[in-house]
C-alpha positions in Angstrom: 78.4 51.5 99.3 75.9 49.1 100.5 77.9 46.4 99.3 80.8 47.3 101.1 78.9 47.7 104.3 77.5 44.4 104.2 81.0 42.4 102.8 81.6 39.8 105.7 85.4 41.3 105.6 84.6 44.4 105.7 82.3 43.6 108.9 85.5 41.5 110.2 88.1 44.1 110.2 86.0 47.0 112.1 85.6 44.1 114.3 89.8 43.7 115.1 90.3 47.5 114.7 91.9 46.9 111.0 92.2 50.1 108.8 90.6 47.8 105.8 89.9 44.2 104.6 93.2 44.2 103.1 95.0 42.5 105.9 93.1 39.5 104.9 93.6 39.5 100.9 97.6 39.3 102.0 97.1 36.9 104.7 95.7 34.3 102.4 98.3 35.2 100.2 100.9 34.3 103.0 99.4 30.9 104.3 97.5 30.0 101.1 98.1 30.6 97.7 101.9 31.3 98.0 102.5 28.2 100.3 100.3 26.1 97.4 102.8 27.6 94.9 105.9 27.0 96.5 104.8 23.1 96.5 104.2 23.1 92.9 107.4 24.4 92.0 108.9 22.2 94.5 107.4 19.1 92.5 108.5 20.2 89.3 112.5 20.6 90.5 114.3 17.5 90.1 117.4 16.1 92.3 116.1 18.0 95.5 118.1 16.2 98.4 115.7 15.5 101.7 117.5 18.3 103.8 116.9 20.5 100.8 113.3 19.7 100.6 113.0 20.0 104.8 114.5 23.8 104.7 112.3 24.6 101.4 109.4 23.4 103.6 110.0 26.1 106.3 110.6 29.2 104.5 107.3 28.5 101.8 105.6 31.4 103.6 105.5 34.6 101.0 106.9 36.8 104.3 109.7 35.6 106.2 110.6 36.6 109.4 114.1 38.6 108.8 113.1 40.3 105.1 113.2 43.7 104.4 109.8 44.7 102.7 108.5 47.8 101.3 104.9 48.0 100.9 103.6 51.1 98.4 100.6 52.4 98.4 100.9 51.6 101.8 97.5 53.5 103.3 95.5 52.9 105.3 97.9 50.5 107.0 96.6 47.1 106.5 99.6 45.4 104.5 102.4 47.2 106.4 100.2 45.8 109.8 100.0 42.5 108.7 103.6 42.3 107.6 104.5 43.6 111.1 103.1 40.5 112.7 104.9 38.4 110.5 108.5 39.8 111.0 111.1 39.7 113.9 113.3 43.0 114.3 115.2 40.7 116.1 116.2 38.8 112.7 116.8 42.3 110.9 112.8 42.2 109.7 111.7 45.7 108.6 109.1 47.5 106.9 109.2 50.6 105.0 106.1 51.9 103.4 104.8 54.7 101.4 102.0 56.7 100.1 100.4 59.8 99.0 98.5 60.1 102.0 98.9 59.4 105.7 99.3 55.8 107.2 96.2 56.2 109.7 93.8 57.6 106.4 91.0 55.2 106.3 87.5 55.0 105.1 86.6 51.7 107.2 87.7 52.1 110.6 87.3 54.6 113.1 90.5 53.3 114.7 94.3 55.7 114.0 96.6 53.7 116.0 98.0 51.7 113.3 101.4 53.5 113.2 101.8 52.9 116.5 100.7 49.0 116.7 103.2 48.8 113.6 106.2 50.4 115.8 105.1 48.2 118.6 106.0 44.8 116.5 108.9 46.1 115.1 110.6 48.3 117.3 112.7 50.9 115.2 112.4 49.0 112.3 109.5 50.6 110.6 109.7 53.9 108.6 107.1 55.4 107.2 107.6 58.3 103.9 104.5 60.3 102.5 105.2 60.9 99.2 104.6 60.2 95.5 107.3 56.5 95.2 107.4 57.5 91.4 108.8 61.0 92.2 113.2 60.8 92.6 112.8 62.3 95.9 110.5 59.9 97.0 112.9 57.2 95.7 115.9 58.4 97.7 113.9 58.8 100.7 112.9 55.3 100.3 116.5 54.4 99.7 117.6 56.1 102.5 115.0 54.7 105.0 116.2 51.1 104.0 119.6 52.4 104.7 118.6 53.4 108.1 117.0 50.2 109.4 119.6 47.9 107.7 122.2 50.4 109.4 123.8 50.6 105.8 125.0 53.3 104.0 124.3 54.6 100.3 126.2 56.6 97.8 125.3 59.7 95.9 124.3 57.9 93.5 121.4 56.5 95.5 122.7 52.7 95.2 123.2 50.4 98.2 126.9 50.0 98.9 125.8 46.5 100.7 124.7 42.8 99.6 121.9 42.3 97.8 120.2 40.6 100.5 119.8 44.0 102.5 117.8 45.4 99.4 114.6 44.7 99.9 113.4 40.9 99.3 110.2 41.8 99.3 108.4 44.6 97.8 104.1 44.8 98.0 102.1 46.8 96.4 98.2 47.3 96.6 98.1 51.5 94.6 95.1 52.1 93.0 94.8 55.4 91.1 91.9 57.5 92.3 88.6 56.4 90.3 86.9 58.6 87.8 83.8 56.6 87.3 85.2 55.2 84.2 85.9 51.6 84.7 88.1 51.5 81.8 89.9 54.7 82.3 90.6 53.8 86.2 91.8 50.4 85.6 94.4 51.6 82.9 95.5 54.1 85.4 95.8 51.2 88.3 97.5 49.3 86.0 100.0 52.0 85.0 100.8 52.3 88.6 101.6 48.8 88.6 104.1 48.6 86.1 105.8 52.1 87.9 105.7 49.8 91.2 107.3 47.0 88.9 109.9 49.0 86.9 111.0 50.4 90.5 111.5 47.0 91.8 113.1 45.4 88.8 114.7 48.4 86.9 113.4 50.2 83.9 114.2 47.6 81.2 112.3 45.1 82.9 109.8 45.4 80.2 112.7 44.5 77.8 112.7 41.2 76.0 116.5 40.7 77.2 115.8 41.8 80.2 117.7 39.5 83.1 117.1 39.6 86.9 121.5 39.3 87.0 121.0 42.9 85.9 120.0 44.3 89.3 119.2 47.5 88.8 115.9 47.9 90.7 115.8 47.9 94.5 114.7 44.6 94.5 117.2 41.9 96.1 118.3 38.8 94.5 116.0 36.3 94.7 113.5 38.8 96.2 109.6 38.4 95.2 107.4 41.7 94.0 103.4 41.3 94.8 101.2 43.5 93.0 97.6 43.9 93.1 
């Protein structure tokens, strides 16, 4: 605890009324380490015309400003805020999030008006469902909320009767389980929800050796990106 109250992040987001110093782990994510990966690759790929590498160059960013994301585990807020200020409801950007517990939950911050700076940067675009994502209920909820701020339908089977591109092309996910005390025991139990998050986005044989991302049948888009931590 006295660690945490002394981290320089920590310190930083009670300074900008942030729910938690998570804002900043996926903001360097965003203009660093995803922008430094997108180069390598780029320098790897052979026969890239100029005009090719000019638009490459200006969607590097991990978040781009007309996706669809869907951040779980979403509370207190911090990745579904910061993924706000990078979208444009304009475009058709959208967030849908989800957790056990209530957006506004935080131990950090003393300020509850992250819903509603959230709904201020995207509009109508931003729906929030408390629930357990591994649960079917949750899922068609989820499913259902895309639906609703892509203005799409689904069918009973819970499958998008749309393009791929109005699945999500970006799902996040910072879960943890609740600790025990155990470090062993609690990161088995993060990492469990991890490959949930992951078989949700990619589809339950994504585990599979043969697996192949032409299978589609997680709610990930095509071409879409998964970030797990």
């Amino acid at each position: 605890l006295e660690r945490q109250q002394k981290d320089p992040y920590v310190l930083k987001a009670q300074e900008q009324g942030l729910p938690s110093r998570a804002s900043f782990k996926l903001h360097e994510i965003n203009e660093v380490h995803y922008p430094a990966l997108h180069m390598k690759n780029q320098k790897k790929e052979k026969g890239t015309t100029k005009s090719n590498k000019q638009q490459r160059k200006k969607q590097r960013r991990l978040i781009q400003p007309g996706m669809l994301v869907l951040d779980l585990g979403a509370a207190p807020g911090g990745w579904s805020l910061y993924a706000s200020t990078q979208l444009d409801h304009n475009l058709g950007g959208a967030v849908v999030a989800a957790d056990l517990l209530a957006l506004d939950e935080t131990l950090h911050s003393t300020n509850t008006d992250i819903l509603s700076r959230i709904e201020s940067n995207l509009h109508d675009n931003f729906r929030f469902i408390q629930g357990d994502f591994t649960k079917n209920r949750t899922q068609m909820e989820i499913m259902e909320a895309f639906a609703q701020v892509s203005n799409t339908e689904i069918n009973s089977d819970g499958l998008n009767n749309v393009a791929n591109n109005r699945r999500p092309e970006l799902i996040l996910s910072d879960m943890a389980a609740n600790f025990t005390g155990d470090h062993q025991t609690d990161a088995l139990r993060t990492l469990n929800l991890c490959e949930q998050a992951l078989a949700f986005a990619a589809g339950n044989n994504c585990f599979d050796p043969s697996y192949s991302t032409e299978d589609e049948e997680g709610m990930l888009g095509r071409g879409g990106a998964f970030l797990c931590k």
